[in-house]
C-alpha angles and dihedrals in degrees: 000000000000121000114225119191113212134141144272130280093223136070133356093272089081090201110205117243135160137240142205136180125238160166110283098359146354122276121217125192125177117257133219091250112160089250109044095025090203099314123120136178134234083270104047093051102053093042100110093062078077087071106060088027103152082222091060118128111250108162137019120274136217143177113264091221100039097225106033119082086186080066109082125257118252143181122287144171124256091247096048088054093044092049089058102039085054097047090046095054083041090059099043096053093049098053093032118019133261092284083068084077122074149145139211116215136186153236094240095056104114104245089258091065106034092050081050101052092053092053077049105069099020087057113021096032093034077220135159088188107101126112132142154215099267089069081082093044119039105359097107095047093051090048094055089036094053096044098045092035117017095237139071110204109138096228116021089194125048117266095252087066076078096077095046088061120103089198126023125175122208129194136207086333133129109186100157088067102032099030105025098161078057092058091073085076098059098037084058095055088049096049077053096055097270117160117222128197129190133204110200135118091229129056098247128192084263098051084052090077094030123114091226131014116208109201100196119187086252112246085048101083087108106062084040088062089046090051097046081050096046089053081042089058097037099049092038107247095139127129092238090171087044098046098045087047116040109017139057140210096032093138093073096044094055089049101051090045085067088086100059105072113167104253084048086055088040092075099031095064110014089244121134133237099233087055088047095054090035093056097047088046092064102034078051110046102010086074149195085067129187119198113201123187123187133170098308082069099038112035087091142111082246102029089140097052088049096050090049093047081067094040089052091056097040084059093039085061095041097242097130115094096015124116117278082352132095145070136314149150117225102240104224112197123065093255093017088131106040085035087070102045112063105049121286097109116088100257098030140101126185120297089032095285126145124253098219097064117101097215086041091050092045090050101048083040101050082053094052096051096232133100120277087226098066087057114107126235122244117305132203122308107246109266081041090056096045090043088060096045113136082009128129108270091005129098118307097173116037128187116203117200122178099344140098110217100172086059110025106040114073122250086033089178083071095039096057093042082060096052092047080049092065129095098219130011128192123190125182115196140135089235132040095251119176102281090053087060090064089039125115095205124027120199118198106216133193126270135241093267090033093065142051133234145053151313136179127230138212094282096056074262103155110200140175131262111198136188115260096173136007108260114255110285102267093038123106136193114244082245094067096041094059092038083051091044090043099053086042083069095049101256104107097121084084104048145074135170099209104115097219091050091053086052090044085059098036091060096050093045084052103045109115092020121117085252098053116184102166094114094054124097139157084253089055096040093052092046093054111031083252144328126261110222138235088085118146102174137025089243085052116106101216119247104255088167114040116203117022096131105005147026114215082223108115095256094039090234130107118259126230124202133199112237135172146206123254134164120273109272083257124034128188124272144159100299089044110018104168130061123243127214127193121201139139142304121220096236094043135077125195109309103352096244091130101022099052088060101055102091091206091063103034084059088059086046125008097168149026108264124194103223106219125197099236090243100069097038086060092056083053102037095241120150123195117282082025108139113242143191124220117189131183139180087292114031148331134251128185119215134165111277116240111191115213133172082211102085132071108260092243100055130077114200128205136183118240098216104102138026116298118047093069078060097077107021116108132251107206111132148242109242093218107029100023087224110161111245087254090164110051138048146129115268136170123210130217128167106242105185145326128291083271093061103258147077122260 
């Protein structure tokens, strides 16, 4: 049988493997891609067991009784689910108006088809109504990362840069548990003499190796980065050259970083001065340096702010730009970066350019062959469109690609209520997850080594994805769905399913965008192991290192905001006096549709568990392997009880993974990047039974 090499389903390292088809199943080795140089996780490994899943999606669904989501689901033929999806967003519009009709991507849509989703539902809804999963993931760091530097591409080096680095800072990130093929970077800086310091408030697998842990009081990242910049100021470390020639705006920074002396930040963080001198000293003077921030920085009501505070320091300190130095964010879904580049978030048009700019809005819509002014204007961000769902002026019909809300979005009490709220709900998956289960309509979709097209990593890397074997007979990709649905309202004439064709587009639709994508095509891809964008033309290299001479900002400079701390959007009190965090498991990827399937990795582990500092077991009476129950403002989850040394005594930490810890997580928003407040809130704790489930 032929061997194809494609990539893996998971995160936004997009590891290369290889698969082949087989009898009776279908064998999968790691390949010697650039990224992942031979190396796979526990997830990687076992992903093709997604492929041949008895819970896989094989045909439609439909209610039995249209109308009624109490009656069960059943079997149903392509044209019987497409005759009611259709009469459902008809009659809609028609009673509501074409912003009744909306859909929800996500970061793990191939750019084809998320590029194509959101043509979709800008051209043959007429909708403003599109938003997607990677709000909740990456929104804050691109907004940081668009206002200091002009330009939102998570790493502006390639990953291997990390290993070249003799200090690398890394915030609110655990790597060696989400990403573990990335982990050989930085193993191999260390094996050199890098220094590696790590900000969380538990001690991760990847504090474990690191020089200095930092256990900040999470929600305080931003007044630690003030106060590194304000030793920085005050025992000259700064970049002067680099500051007076390629930045802007420094003034009010300094100033504002008065304020965070280091006994002040001390006790705002827990952190301790001696950590706080020796971490600027070696981002300072172990050069080059590298800082990194993920989700435990971001996933804040002011996750922007935080991600510029440490901007602000990395220019302060002149790494941007520098060889193996410099900023970036750790992109998380697969497609996390080129799925929020091409228009299926609620602001964006194709080539990361904004929809509410008249020459952006003329040149996506002179590709498209229709007229800019039939275009809509920005819609909702994605928790403020599902918190308006059933709602007057909000969405009445919803189409879900590629994204688990019940599980994924915060408050999900309130999530769930919302989609029940809805008239008609449409879910595509290749398992019934739990928002299928609430759905009118299910579409089984084609799988990662069902489909063609490409994705782009971490790096800006974009990279094939290429077909190892046909889906199964009734199953469709989400292409053709949208190019079927479109031509069903009467709006075909725009849309094909051919994935080439849909690239061909996308790069003509992106040429000229700060994501430009017109010199890339499968050929080049192939060729090169992938192309860096931004690329505008084929005899263009790629840009693997951003920066080094420019920044695509007006003046050219990097910009530098003021920005200050303030206290989480929910603290802790009397009734919830202690803060909960949510991150990742090793064995478990988003939302677990796929993960908590794969009987390899639900042995290593079968269940959520709330990691709790001893301490604070003791004061509750709660032994390891106890169940316990954790409730906030909005709702409560019970999870087994793992007792760790590792965490700050006043933290409880939970995996996301499966139902329960969105229950309880706060939405309150970003103002800038409308990202939900997923790691911090309020909890109380209570012991709820013995490691065999019940109370003696």
């Amino acid at each position: 049988m032929t061997a194809t090499q494609t990539h893996c389903p998971y995160c936004a390292l997009q590891c290369g493997m290889t698969l082949t088809p087989g009898i009776p199943r279908v064998r999968l080795e790691p390949a010697d891609f650039p990224v992942n140089r031979g190396g796979l996780c526990a997830k990687g490994f076992t992903a093709a067991d997604l492929l041949d899943h008895p819970d896989r999606l094989l045909t439609p669904l439909v209610r039995k009784e249209p109308g009624n989501r109490d009656s069960p689901l059943r079997e149903a033929s392509w044209e019987e689910a497409y005759d009611r999806i259709v009469s459902a967003i008809r009659d809609s519009q028609e009673h509501y108006g074409p912003d009744s009709v909306g859909a929800f991507g996500g970061g793990g849509l191939t750019n084809e088809k998320a590029y194509a989703l959101g043509k979709f539902v800008r051209v043959a809804l007429r909708s403003s109504a599109i938003d997607y999963n990677g709000r909740f993931c990456m929104s804050s760091a691109a907004t940081a990362a668009n206002r200091a530097l002009g330009i939102d591409r998570g790493l502006p080096f390639p990953l291997a840069d990390l290993a070249e680095a003799r200090t690398v800072l890394l915030v609110g990130a655990n790597p060696a548990d989400a990403m573990p093929p990335s982990m050989q970077y930085l193993d191999a800086g260390r094996a050199n003499g890098a220094k590696h310091i790590v900000v969380d408030p538990r001690r991760t697998n990847t504090a474990n190796g690191a020089y200095l842990h930092l256990q900040p009081l999470p929600g305080t990242d931003l007044a630690l980065a003030n106060g590194l910049l304000h030793i920085a100021i005050r025992e000259g470390f700064l970049d002067e050259d680099f500051i007076a020639s390629r930045t802007e705006n420094f003034a009010a920074v300094k100033a504002a970083a008065n304020a965070y002396w280091p006994e002040r930040v001390e006790r705002i963080t827990g952190v301790p001065e001696v950590q706080l001198r020796e971490t600027v000293r070696l981002l300072a003077t172990e050069g080059p340096a590298i800082i990194l921030t993920a989700r435990g920085a971001e996933q804040h009501s002011n996750g922007t702010d935080t991600a510029q505070a440490w901007l602000n320091l990395a220019l302060a300190l002149g790494l941007v730009g520098r060889p193996f130095a410099g900023y970036g964010t750790i992109t998380g879904q697969g497609n996390g970066q080129g799925g929020r580049e091409h228009g299926q978030k609620a602001d964006q048009l194709p080539g990361y350019r904004r929809l509410d700019d008249p020459a952006a809005r003329a040149h996506v819509a002179k590709v498209w062959g229709v007229d800019a002014d039939e275009l809509p204007q920005p819609g909702r961000s994605a928790y403020e469109m599902i918190d308006a769902l059933g709602a007057e002026g909000g969405v009445r019909v919803l189409l879900v690609l590629a994204s688990n809300l019940v599980v994924s979005a915060p408050h999900s009490n309130n999530v769930i209520e919302k989609l029940r709220g809805l008239d008609f709900l449409v879910v595509s998956d290749i398992f019934r997850s739990e928002t299928a289960e609430l759905a009118d309509v299910v579409l089984p979709t084609a799988q990662w080594a069902e489909e063609e097209g490409t994705m782009t990593n971490l790096e800006g890397r974009v990279i094939r994805r290429k077909m190892a074997l046909p889906p199964p007979p009734m199953v469709k990709t989400d292409l053709t769905v949208l190019t079927d649905l479109a031509g069903l309202l009467g709006r075909g004439e725009f849309f094909t399913d051919e994935p080439r064709a849909v690239f061909e587009e996308l790069r003509r639709a992106s040429a000229g965008g700060v994501a430009d994508y017109a010199g890339i095509s499968y050929e080049r891809i192939e060729a090169e192991d992938g192309v860096f964008w931004p690329c505008p033309s084929e005899d263009h290299a790629g840009t693997p290192r951003l920066f080094a001479e420019t920044f695509p900002t007006a003046s050219g400079r990097a910009r530098f905001i003021r920005v200050d701390h303030r206290d989480p959007a929910e603290v802790p009190d009397e009734t919830f006096p202690y803060v909960l965090t949510t991150g990742r498991n090793m064995q478990q990827y988003q939302s677990g549709n796929q993960t908590r399937r794969v009987k390899a990795l639900t042995v290593a582990l079968p269940e959520p568990r709330a990691e709790i500092h001893p301490d604070l077991a003791r004061r509750h009476g709660i032994a390891d392997g106890d169940l316990v129950e954790l409730r906030s403002r909005r709702g409560a989850a019970t999870l087994r009880a793992r007792l760790s040394d590792g965490i700050r005594p006043d933290t409880v930490f939970a995996p996301f993974h499966w139902p329960g810890a969105n229950a309880l997580t706060n939405p309150a928003l970003d103002p800038h990047s409308k990202m939900p407040a997923f790691k911090v809130c309020a909890v109380a704790i209570a012991r709820a039974g013995t490691p065999e489930g019940t109370d003696q």
